[in-house]
C-alpha positions as a Markdown table, in Angstrom:
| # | Residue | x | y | z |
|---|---|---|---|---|
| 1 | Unk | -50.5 | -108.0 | 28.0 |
| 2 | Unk | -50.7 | -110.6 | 24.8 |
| 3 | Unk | -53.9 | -108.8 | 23.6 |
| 4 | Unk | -52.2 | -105.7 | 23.0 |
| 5 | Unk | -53.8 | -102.2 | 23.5 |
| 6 | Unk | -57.9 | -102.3 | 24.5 |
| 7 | Unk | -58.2 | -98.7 | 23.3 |
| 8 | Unk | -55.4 | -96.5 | 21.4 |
| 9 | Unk | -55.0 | -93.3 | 19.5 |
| 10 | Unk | -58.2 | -91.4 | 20.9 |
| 11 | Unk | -58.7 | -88.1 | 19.5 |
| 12 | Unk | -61.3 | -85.4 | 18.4 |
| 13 | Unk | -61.5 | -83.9 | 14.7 |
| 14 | Unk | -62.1 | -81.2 | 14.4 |
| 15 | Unk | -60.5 | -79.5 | 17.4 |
| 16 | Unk | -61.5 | -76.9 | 18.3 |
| 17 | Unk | -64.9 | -77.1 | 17.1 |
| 18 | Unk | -68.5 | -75.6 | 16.3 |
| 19 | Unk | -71.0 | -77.1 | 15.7 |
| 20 | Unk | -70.0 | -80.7 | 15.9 |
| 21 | Unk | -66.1 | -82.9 | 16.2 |
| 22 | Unk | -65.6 | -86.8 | 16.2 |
| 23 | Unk | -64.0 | -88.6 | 18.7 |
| 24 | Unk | -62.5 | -91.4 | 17.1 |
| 25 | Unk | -60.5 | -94.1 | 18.7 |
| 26 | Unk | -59.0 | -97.5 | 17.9 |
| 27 | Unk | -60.2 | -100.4 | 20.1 |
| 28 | Unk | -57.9 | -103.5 | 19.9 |
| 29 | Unk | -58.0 | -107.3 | 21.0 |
| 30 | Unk | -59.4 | -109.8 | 19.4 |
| 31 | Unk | -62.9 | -110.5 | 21.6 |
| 32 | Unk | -65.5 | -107.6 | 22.2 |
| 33 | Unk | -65.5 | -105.6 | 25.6 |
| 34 | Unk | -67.7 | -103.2 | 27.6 |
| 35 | Unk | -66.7 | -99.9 | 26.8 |
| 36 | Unk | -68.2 | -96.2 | 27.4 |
| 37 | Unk | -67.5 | -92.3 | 25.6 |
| 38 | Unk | -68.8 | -89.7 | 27.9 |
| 39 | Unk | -68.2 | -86.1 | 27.3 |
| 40 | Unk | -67.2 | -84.1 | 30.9 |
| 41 | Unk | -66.8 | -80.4 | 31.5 |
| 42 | Unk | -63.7 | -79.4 | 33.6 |
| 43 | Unk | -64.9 | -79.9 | 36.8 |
| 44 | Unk | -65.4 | -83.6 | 36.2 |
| 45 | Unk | -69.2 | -83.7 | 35.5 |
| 46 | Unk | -70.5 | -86.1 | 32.9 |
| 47 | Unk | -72.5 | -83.7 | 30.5 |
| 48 | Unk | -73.3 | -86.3 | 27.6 |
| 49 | Unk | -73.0 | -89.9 | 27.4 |
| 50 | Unk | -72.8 | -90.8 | 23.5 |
| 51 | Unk | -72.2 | -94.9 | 24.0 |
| 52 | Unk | -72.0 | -97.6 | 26.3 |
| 53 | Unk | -72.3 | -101.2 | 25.9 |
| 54 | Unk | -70.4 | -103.9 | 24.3 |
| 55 | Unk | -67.6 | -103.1 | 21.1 |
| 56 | Unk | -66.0 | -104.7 | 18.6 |
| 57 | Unk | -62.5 | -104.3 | 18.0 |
| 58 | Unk | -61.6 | -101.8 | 15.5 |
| 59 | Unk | -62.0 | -98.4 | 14.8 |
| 60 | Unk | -64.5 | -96.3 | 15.9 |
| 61 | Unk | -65.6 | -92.6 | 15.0 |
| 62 | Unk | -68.7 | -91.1 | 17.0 |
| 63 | Unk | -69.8 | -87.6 | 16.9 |
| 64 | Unk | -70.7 | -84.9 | 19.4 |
| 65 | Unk | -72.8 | -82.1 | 18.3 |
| 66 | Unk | -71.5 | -79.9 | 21.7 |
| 67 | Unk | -75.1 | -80.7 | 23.5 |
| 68 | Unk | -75.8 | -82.2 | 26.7 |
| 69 | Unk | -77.9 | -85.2 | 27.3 |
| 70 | Unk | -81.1 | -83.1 | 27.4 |
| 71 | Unk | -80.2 | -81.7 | 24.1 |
| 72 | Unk | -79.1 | -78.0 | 25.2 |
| 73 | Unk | -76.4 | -76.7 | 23.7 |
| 74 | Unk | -73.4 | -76.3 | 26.2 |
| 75 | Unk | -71.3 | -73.1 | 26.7 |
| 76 | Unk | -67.8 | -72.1 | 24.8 |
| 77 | Unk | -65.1 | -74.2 | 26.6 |
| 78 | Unk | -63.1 | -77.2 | 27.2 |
| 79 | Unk | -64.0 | -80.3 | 27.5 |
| 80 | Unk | -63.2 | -83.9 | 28.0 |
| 81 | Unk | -63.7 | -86.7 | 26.2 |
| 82 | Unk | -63.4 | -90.1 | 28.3 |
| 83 | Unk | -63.3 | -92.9 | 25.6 |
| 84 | Unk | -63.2 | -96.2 | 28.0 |
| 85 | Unk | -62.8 | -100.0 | 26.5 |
| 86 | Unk | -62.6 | -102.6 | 29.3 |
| 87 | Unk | -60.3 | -101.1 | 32.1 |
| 88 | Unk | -58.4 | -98.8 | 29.6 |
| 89 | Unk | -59.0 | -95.5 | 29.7 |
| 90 | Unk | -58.0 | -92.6 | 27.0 |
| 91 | Unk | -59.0 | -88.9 | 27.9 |
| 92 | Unk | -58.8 | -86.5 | 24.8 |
| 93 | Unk | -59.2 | -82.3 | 25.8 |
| 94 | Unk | -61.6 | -80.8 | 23.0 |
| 95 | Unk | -62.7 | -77.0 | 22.9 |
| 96 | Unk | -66.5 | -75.9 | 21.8 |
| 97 | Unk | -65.7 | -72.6 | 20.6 |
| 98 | Unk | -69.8 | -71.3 | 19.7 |
């Protein structure tokens, strides 16, 4: 692939965290590409969508304040971050520790 890495060194800051963590990634290329963050639980179910749309290359830091799309706060665990940038896909394991 001449275009190199769509998405590359995803990960969370602070980890674990409470009350909020960054996921921050590195999206490559040279054109801009649909891409999607969505935080999961364990058992695979999206709990909070932070983007979607179309993204620039470069890099990215978005953050996550441990609540769910209806703005409840969600339990003490582990959960996943899916950070996806065309059909590239970089999952990064965070713990909420409340």
């Amino acid at each position: 692939d001449i275009m190199g890495p769509l998405v590359s060194r995803a990960y969370v800051t602070p980890n674990p965290f409470n009350p909020q963590t960054n996921v921050k990634f590195e999206g490559g290329g040279e054109l801009a590409v649909d891409g999607s963050v969505v935080i999961s639980d364990l058992r695979g179910r999206v709990v909070r969508e932070l983007s979607r749309g179309t993204r620039e290359p470069g890099l990215r830091s978005m953050v996550w304040n441990g609540k769910d799309n209806g703005g409840r706060g969600l339990a003490s665990g582990i959960y996943l971050a899916q950070v996806k940038v065309a059909d590239q896909t970089q999952t990064v394991k965070m713990t909420l520790a409340r």
